[in-house]
C-alpha positions as CSV (number, residue, x, y, z in Angstrom):
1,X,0.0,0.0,0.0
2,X,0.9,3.5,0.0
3,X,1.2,4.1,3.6
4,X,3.9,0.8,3.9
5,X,5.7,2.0,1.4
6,X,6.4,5.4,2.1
7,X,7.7,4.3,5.7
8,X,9.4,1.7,4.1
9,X,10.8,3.9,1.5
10,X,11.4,7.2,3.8
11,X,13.9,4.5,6.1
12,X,16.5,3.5,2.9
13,X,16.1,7.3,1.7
14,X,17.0,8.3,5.5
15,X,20.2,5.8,4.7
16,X,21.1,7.9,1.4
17,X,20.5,11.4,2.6
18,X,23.4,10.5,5.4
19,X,25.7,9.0,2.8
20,X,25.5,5.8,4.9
21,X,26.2,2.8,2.9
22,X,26.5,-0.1,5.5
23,X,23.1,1.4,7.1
24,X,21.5,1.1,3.4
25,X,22.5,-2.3,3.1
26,X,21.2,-2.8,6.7
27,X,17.7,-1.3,6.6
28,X,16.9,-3.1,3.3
29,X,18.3,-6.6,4.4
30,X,16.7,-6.4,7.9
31,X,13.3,-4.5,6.9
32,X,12.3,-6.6,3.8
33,X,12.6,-3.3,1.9
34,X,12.3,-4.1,-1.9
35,X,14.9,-1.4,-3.5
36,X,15.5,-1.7,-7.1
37,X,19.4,-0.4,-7.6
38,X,19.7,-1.6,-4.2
39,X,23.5,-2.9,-5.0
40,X,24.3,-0.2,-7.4
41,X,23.6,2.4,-4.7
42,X,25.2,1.0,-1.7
43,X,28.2,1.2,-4.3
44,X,27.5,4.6,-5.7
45,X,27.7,6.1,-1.4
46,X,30.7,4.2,-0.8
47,X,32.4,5.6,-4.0
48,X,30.9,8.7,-3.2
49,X,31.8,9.0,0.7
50,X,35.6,8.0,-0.5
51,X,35.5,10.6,-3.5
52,X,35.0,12.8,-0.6
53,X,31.0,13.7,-0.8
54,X,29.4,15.4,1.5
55,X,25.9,16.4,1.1
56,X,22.8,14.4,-0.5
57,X,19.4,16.0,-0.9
58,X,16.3,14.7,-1.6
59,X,15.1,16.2,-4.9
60,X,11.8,14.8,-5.1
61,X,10.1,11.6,-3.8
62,X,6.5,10.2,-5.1
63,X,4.4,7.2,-5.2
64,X,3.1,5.6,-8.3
65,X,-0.2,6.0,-6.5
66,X,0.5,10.1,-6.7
67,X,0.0,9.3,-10.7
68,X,-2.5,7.2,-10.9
69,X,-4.7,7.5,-7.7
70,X,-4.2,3.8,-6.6
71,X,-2.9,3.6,-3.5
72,X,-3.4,0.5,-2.8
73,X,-0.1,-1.3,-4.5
74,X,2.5,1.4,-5.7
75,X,6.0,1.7,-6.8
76,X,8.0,4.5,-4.7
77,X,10.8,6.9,-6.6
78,X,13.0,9.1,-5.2
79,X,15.6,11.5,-6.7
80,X,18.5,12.3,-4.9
81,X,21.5,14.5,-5.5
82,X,24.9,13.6,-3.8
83,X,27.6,16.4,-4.0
């Protein structure tokens, strides 16, 4: 639904928007989080973080249900800038 995924969601984005790698890969393994680019962005923070990043903002974040008006199974997407 909606409402589970936005917790769900708003808990990995929490792990990117610290630069926080290990805690990514943590929060998804242990909370049964379905991420796609789940391996691709623990990478991308740990290449970030040792390329010497230091800020990540949330650009936008929406539901599928936002779209189309069905919240009851939805897709989340977030956008996220790492500088």
């Amino acid at each position: 639904s909606d409402a589970v995924t936005r917790v769900k969601d708003h808990r990995a984005i929490e792990r990117i928007l610290t630069l926080d790698p290990r805690g990514l890969f943590d929060v998804v393994s242990q909370q049964n989080i379905s991420m796609c680019g789940f391996g691709p962005a623990v990478a991308m923070l740990t290449a970030a973080r040792r390329l010497g990043a230091q800020l990540a903002e949330l650009v936008k974040y929406a539901t599928s249900g936002d779209v189309s008006g069905d919240r009851e199974s939805v897709v989340g997407y977030a956008g996220v800038v790492i500088s």
